[in-house]
C-alpha positions in Angstrom: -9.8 -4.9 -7.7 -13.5 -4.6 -8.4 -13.7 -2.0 -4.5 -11.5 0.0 -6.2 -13.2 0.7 -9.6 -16.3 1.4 -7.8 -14.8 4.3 -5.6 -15.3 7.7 -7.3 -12.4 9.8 -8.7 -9.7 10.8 -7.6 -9.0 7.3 -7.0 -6.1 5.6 -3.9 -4.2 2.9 -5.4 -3.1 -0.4 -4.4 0.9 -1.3 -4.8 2.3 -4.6 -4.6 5.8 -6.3 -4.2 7.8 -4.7 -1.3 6.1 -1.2 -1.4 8.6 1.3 -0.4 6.5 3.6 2.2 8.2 6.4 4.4 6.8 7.3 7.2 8.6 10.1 8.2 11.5 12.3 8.1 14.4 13.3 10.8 15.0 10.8 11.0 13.7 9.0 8.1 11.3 6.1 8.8 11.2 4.0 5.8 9.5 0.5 5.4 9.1 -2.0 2.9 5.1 -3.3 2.7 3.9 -6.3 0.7 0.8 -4.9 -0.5 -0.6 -1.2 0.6 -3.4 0.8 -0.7 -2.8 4.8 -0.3 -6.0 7.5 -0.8 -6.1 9.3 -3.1 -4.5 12.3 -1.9 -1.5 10.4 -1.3 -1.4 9.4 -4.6 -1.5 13.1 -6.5 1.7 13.8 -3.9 3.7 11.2 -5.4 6.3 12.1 -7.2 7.6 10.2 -10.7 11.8 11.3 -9.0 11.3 8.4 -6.6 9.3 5.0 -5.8 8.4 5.8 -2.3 5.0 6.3 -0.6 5.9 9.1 1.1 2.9 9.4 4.4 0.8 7.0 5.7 -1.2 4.6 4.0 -4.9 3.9 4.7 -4.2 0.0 4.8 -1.3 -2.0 4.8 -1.0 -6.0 4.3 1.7 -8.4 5.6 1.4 -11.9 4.4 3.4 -14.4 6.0 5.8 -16.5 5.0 7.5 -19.4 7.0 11.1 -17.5 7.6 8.8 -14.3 9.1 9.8 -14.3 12.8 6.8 -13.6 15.4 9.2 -10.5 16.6 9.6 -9.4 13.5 6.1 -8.8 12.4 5.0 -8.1 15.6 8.0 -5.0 15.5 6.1 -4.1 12.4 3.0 -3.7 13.3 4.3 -2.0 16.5 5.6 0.8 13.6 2.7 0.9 11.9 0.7 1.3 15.1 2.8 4.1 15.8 2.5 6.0 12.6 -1.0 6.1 13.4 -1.8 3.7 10.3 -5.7 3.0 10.5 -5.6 -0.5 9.2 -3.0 -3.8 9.0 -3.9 -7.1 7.9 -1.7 -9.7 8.5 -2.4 -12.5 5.9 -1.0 -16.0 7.6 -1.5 -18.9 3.7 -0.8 -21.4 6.5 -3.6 -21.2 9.1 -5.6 -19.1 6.2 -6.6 -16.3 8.8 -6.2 -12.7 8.7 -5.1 -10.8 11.7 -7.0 -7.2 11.4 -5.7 -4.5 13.7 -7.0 -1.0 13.5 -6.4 1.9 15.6 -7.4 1.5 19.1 -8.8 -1.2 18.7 -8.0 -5.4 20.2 -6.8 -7.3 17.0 -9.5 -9.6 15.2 -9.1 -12.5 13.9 -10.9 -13.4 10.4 -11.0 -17.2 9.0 -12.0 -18.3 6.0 -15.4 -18.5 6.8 -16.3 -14.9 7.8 -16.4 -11.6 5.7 -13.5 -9.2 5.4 -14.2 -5.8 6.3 -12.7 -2.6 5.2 -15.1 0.5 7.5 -14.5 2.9 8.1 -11.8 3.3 6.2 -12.5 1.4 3.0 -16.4 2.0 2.9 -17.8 -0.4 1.4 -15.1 -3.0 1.0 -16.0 -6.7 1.8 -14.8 -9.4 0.6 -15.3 -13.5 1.8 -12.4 -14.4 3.9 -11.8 -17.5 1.8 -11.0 -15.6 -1.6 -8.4 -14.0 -0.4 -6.5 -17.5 -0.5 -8.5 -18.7 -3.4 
């Protein structure tokens, strides 16, 4: 991802594929993500023992698919709301929009023909809406 590269070292990192993330501990809060990008202090906390993210990320992406249940996702970003994430996008390939919730904020909704935007928490990231499903 061209963002990345650009941002100075240390460097987060961007995992893909059912990202194991645990939110916290007694009792343990684990979730599996699609795609989530931690900072770079999460990273150097990692540990090679296990796969899991162990805090929370700065972004976290759900793509949907057509078995995902509205109550399901919606009980997901309810989680991630409540681990104080600071931003979900929820990728719908069908109606190619991205639901953007951040904290205390109303949701937004991004189509492919506006800009997706990653302040405060991703400085700099943007991106046109439409690549994303290029």
């Amino acid at each position: 991802m061209k963002w990345l590269k650009l941002q100075q070292e240390p460097r987060g990192e961007i995992l893909c594929g059912e990202a194991g993330c645990r939110f916290g501990r007694n009792p343990d809060t684990t979730v599996g993500i699609d795609v989530v990008y931690i900072a770079a202090n999460l990273v150097m906390q990692e540990s090679e023992d296990t796969t899991l993210i162990d805090g929370v990320p700065t972004l976290i992406i759900e793509i949907l698919s057509p078995s995902d249940a509205f109550k399901e996702i919606k009980e997901k970003i309810d989680l991630y709301q409540k681990f104080r994430v600071p931003l979900i996008w929820v990728i719908d390939p069908h109606d190619r929009t991205i639901t953007v919730y951040r904290l205390d904020a109303e949701p937004e909704l991004v189509n492919i023909r506006q800009e997706l935007i990653g302040d405060p928490h991703l400085p700099g990231f943007r991106v046109a809406a439409a690549e994303i499903f290029a």
